[in-house]
C-alpha positions as CSV (number, residue, x, y, z in Angstrom):
1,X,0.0,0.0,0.0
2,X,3.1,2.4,-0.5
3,X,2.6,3.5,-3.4
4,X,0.8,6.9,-5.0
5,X,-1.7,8.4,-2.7
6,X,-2.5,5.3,-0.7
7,X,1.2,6.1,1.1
8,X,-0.7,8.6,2.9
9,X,-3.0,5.7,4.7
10,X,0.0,4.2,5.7
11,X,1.1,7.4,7.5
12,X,-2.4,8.3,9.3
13,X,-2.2,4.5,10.2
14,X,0.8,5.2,12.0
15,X,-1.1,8.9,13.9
16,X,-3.7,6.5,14.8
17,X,-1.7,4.3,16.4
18,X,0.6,6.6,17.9
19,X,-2.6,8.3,19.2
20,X,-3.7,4.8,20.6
21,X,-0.2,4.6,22.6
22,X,-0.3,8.4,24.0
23,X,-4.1,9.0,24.3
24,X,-3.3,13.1,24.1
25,X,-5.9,15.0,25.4
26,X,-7.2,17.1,23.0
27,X,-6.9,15.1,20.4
28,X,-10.3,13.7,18.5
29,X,-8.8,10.1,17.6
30,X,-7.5,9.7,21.5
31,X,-11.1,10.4,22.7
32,X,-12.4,7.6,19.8
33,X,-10.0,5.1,20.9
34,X,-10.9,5.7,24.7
35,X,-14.5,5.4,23.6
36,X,-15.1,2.2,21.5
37,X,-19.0,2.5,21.4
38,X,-18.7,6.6,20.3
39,X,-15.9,5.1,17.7
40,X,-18.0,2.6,16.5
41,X,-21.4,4.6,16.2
42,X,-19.4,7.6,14.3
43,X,-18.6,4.6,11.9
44,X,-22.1,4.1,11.3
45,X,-23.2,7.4,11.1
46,X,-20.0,7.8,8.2
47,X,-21.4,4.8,6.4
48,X,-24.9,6.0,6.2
49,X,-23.5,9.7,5.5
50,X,-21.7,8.1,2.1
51,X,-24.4,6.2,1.6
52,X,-27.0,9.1,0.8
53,X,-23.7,10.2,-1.0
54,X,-23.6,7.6,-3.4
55,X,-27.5,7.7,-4.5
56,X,-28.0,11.5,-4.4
57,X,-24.8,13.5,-4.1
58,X,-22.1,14.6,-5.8
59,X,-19.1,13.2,-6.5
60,X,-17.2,15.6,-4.3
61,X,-19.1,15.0,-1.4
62,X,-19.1,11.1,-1.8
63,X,-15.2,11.2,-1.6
64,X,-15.1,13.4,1.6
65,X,-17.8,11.3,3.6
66,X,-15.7,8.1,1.8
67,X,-12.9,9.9,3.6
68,X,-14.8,10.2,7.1
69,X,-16.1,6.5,6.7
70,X,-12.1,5.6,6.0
71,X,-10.8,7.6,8.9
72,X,-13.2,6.2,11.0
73,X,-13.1,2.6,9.9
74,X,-8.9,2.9,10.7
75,X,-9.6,3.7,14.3
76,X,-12.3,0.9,14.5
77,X,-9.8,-1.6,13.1
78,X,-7.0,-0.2,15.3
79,X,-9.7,-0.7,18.3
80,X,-9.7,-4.0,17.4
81,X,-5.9,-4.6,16.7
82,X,-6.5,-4.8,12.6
83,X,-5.3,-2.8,9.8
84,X,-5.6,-1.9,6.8
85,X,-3.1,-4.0,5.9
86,X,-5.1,-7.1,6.9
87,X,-8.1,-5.8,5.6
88,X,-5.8,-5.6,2.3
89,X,-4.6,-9.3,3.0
90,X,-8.2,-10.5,3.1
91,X,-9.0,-8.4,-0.4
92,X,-6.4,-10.4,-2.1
93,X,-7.1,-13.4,-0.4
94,X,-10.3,-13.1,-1.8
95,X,-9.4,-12.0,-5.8
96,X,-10.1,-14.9,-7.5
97,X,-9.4,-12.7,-10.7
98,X,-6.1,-12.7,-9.7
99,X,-6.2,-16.3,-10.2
100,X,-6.8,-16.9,-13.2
């Protein structure tokens, strides 16, 4: 996932999880990851926000709620002790087109 502009996911995966070892105060990932049931209902809330994206919006506003849902999604899977790296794994795992 280094390459292009996915290296960028890389990096905030490595913020989130730096904020997951310090817990700042202040800081709006911090009080996610010391809240699992607030980071796991903003998830939701994300989801349904792109949804209504993806039926009646534009495409500008699709990609910045698919940028919330992503953000948000990260800090559930960090919750959790995933990636996306694993979440990756599991794509390919999974891409039988890649197969043959």
């Amino acid at each position: 996932m280094s390459s292009g502009c996915l290296g960028f996911l890389e990096e905030l995966d490595r913020v989130i999880e730096q904020r997951a070892r310090e817990l700042p105060e202040g800081s709006y990932t911090a009080k996610l990851l010391r809240d699992p049931a607030l980071a796991a209902r903003k998830l939701g809330e994300e989801a349904a926000e792109a949804m209504v994206e993806a039926l009646a919006g534009t495409r500008e506003r699709l990609v910045e709620e698919a940028a919330d849902l992503l953000y948000h999604l990260m800090v559930v899977l960090r919750l959790r002790g995933a990636s996306l790296c694993d979440v990756a794994r599991a794509l390919e795992a999974r891409a039988g087109w890649r197969r043959g």
